[in-house]
C-alpha positions as CSV (number, residue, x, y, z in Angstrom):
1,X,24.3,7.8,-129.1
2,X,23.5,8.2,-125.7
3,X,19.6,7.2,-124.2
4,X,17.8,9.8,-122.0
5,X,15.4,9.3,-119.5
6,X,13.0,11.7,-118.1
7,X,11.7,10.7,-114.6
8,X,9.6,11.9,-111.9
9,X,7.0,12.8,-115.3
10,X,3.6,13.8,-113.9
11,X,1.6,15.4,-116.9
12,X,0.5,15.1,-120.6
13,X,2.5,18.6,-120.9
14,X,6.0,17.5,-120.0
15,X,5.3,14.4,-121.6
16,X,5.2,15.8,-124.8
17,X,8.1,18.9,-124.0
18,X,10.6,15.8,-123.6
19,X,9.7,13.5,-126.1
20,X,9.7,16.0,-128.9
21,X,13.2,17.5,-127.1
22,X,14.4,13.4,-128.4
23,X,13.7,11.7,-124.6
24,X,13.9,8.1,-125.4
25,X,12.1,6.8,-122.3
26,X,9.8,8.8,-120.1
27,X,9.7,7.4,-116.3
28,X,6.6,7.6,-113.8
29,X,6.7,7.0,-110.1
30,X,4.4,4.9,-108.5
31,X,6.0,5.1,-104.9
32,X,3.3,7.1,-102.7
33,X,5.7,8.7,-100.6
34,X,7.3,10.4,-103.6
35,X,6.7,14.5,-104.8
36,X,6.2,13.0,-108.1
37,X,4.0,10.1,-107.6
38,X,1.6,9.6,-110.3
39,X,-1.6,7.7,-110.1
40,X,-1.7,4.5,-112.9
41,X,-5.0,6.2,-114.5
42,X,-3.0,9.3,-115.2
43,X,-0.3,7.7,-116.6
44,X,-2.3,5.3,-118.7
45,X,-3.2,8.6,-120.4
46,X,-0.3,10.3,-120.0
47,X,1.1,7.3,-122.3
48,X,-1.9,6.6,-124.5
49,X,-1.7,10.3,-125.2
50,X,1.9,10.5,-126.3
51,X,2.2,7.4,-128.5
52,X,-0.8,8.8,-130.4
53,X,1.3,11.9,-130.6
54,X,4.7,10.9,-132.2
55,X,5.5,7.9,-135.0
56,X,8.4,6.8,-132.5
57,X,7.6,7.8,-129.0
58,X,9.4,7.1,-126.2
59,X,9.4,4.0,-123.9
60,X,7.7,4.3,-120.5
61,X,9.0,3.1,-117.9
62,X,7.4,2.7,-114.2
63,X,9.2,3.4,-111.2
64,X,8.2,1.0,-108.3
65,X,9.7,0.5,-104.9
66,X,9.4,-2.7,-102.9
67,X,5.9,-3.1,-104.8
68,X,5.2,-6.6,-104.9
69,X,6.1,-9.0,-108.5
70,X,2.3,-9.3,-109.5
71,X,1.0,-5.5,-108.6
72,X,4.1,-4.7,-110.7
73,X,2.9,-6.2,-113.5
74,X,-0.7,-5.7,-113.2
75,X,0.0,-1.7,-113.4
76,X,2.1,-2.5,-116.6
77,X,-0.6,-4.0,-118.2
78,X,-3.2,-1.4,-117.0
79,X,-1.0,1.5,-118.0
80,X,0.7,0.3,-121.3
81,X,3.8,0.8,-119.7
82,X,7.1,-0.7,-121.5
83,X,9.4,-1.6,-118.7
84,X,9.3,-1.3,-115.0
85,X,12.3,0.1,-112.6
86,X,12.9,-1.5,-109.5
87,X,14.3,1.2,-107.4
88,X,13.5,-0.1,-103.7
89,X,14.8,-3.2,-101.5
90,X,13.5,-6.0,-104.2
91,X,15.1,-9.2,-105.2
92,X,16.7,-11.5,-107.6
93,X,13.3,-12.9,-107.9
94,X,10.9,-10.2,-107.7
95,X,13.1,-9.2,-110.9
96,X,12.8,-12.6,-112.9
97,X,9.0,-12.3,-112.0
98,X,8.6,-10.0,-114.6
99,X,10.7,-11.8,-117.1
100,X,12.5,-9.4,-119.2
101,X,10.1,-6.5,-118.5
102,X,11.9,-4.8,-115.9
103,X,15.5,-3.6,-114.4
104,X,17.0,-2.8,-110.9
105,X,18.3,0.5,-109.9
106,X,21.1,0.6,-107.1
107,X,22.5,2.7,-104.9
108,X,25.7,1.2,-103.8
109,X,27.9,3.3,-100.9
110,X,30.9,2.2,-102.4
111,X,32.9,0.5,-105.2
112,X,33.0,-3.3,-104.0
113,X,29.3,-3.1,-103.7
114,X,28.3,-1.4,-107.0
115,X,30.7,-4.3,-108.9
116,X,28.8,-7.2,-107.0
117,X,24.9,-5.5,-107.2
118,X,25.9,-5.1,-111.0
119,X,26.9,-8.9,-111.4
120,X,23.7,-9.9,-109.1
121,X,21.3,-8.1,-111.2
122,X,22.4,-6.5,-114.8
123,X,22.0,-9.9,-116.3
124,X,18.4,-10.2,-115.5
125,X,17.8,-7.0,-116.6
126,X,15.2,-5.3,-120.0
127,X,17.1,-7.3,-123.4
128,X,17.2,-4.6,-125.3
129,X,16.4,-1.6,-123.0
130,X,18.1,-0.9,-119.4
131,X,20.1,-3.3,-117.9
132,X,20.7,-1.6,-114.8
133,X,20.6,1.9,-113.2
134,X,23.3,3.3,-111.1
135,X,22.2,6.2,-108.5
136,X,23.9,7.8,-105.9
137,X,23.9,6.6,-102.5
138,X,21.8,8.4,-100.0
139,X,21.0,6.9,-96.0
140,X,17.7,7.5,-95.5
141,X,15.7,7.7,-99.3
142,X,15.2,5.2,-101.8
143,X,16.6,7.5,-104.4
144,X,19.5,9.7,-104.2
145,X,17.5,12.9,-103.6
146,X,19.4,15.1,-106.4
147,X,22.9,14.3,-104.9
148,X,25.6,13.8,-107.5
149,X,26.6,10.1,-107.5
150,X,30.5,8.9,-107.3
151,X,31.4,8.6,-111.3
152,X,34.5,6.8,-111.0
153,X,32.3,3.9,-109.1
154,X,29.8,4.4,-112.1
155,X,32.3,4.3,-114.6
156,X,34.0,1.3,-113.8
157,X,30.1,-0.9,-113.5
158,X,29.7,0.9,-117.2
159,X,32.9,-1.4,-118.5
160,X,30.8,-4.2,-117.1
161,X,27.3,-3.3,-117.6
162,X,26.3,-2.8,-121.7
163,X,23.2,-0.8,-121.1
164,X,23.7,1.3,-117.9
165,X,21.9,4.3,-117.0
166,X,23.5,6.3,-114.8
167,X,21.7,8.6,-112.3
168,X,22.5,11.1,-109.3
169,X,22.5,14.8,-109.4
170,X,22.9,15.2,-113.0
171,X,22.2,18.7,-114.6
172,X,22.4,20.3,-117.9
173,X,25.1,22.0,-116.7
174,X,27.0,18.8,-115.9
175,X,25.7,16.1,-117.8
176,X,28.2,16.4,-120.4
177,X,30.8,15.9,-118.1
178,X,28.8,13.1,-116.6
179,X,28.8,11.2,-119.8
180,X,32.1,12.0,-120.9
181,X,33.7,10.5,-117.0
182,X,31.5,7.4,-117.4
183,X,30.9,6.5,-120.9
184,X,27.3,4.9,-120.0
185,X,24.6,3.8,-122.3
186,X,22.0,6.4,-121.0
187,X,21.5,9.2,-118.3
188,X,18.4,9.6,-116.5
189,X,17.4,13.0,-114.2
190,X,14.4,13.8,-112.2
191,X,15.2,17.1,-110.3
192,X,17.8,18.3,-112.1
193,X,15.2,19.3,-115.1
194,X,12.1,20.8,-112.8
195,X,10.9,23.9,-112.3
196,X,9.1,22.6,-109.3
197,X,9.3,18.7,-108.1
198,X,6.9,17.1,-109.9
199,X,6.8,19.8,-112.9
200,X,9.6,20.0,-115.3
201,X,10.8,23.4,-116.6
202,X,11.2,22.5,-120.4
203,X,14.1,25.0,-121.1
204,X,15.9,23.0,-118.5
205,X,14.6,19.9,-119.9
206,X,15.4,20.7,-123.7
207,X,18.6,22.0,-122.7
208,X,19.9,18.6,-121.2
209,X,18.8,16.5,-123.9
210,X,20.6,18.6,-126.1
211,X,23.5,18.6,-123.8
212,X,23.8,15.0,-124.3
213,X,22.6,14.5,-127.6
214,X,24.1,17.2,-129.5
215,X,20.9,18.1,-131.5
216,X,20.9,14.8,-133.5
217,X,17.4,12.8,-133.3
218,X,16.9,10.2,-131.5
219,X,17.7,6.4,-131.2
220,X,15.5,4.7,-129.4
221,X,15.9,0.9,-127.8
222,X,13.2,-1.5,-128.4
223,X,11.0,-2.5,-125.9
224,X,11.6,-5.7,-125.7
C-alpha cells in the first residue's frame, strides 16, 4: 500500500481532515521564507492534538532547510515530532547527526545526479520511515514550487531506493498516474491539495488520498 504525506500543514483543522482521510505522515515547515511556515509551538499542538485524536495517528514530520544538526533536533524534541526532512543544502553529516531521525529530500536536474544523491544519502535515511524524497528540480527555490518532477528519473532511484517518497507537482488528478509510472513507497503533495497556500481544501485532500489508496485504511510505518 502506498504512504501519503501531507505537507505544508499549518492548522489543527487540516490536521485532522488528512489523518482521518488515512494520511500516514503529516509534514510542517519550519523554513521562514516559506507560505506555509509554521511556528514549533503551533505544531507541538497541532501534534499533541492529533495523537489524542486517533488510536493510530499519523507520523509528523518537520521540514527544515539548512537548519543547523542541534536546532534540528531541539525542535523535535520540543514539538514531539517523529522524523525531520532535510530539504535544503545539508550534508552527509548534518544527516547522521540526527541518527536515524531524519531523511534528505533532493532535487536532482537530471538522471546521473538523482542516482548518485540517492546512493550518498538513502542509506542514512528514517529505518523504517522515509529513506529519501525525490522532488522536482527548480533553479531558484528549495522546493519544486508545484512543478511536476521528471518520473522516469524518479522511477529508476525507486528500483534503488526501498522507501522513496516521491514529490513534484502531484495532484489528485495525476497522482495515480504518478504512482503507477514510478512504483515508489509513498507520495507527498503540498500545493497540489490547498485551497489557499498554507490551507488545504479537504475535498482536494480526501480526494488524493483516495486516489492513491483506493479507500482501504491505512498502513502506517513505524517511527523508528
Amino acid at each position: 500500500m502506498t504512504i501519503v504525506k501531507i505537507c505544508g500543514t499549518t492548522n489543527l483543522e487540516d490536521a485532522l481532515v488528512a489523518a482521518e482521510a488515512g494520511a500516514d505522515l503529516l509534514g510542517f515547515i519550519f523554513y521562514p521564507r516559506s507560505p506555509r511556515y509554521v511556528a514549533p509551538e503551533t505544531v507541538a499542538a497541532i501534534v499533541r492534538e492529533t495523537r489524542a485524536a486517533f488510536a493510530d495517528p499519523p507520523l509528523c514530520v518537520g521540514v527544515f532547510v539548512n537548519t543547523p544538526a542541534p536546532e534540528v533536533k531541539s525542535v523535535l524534541e520540543r514539538t514531539g515530532l517523529d522524523l525531520a526532512q532535510l530539504h535544503g543544502d545539508e550534508s552527509v553529516e548534518a544527516l547522521q547527526a540526527l541518527e536515524g531521525r531524519g531523511f534528505k529530500a533532493v532535487r536532482p536536474k537530471e538522471m546521473a545526479e538523482a542516482l548518485s544523491l540517492a546512493t550518498l544519502y538513502a542509506p542514512l535515511g528514517s529505518p523504517s520511515g522515509p529513506q529519501l524524497l525525490i522532488d522536482a528540480y527548480h533553479p531558484h527555490l528549495f522546493g519544486g514550487g508545484g512543478r511536476r518532477g521528471d518520473w522516469d528519473v524518479a522511477a529508476a532511484v525507486a528500483q534503488r531506493v526501498e522507501r522513496l517518497l516521491l514529490a513534484g507537482g502531484l495532484t489528485p488528478e495525476n497522482v495515480a498516474e504518478a504512482v503507477s509510472a514510478v512504483k515508489p513507497w509513498g507520495v507527498d503533495v503540498a500545493s497540489g491539495v490547498e485551497a489557499t497556500p498554507g490551507r488545504k481544501d479537504p475535498a482536494k485532500l480526501r480526494a488524493f488520498i483516495a486516489a492513491v489508496k483506493g479507500g482501504a485504511p491505512p498502513s502506517r510505518p513505524s517511527p523508528d
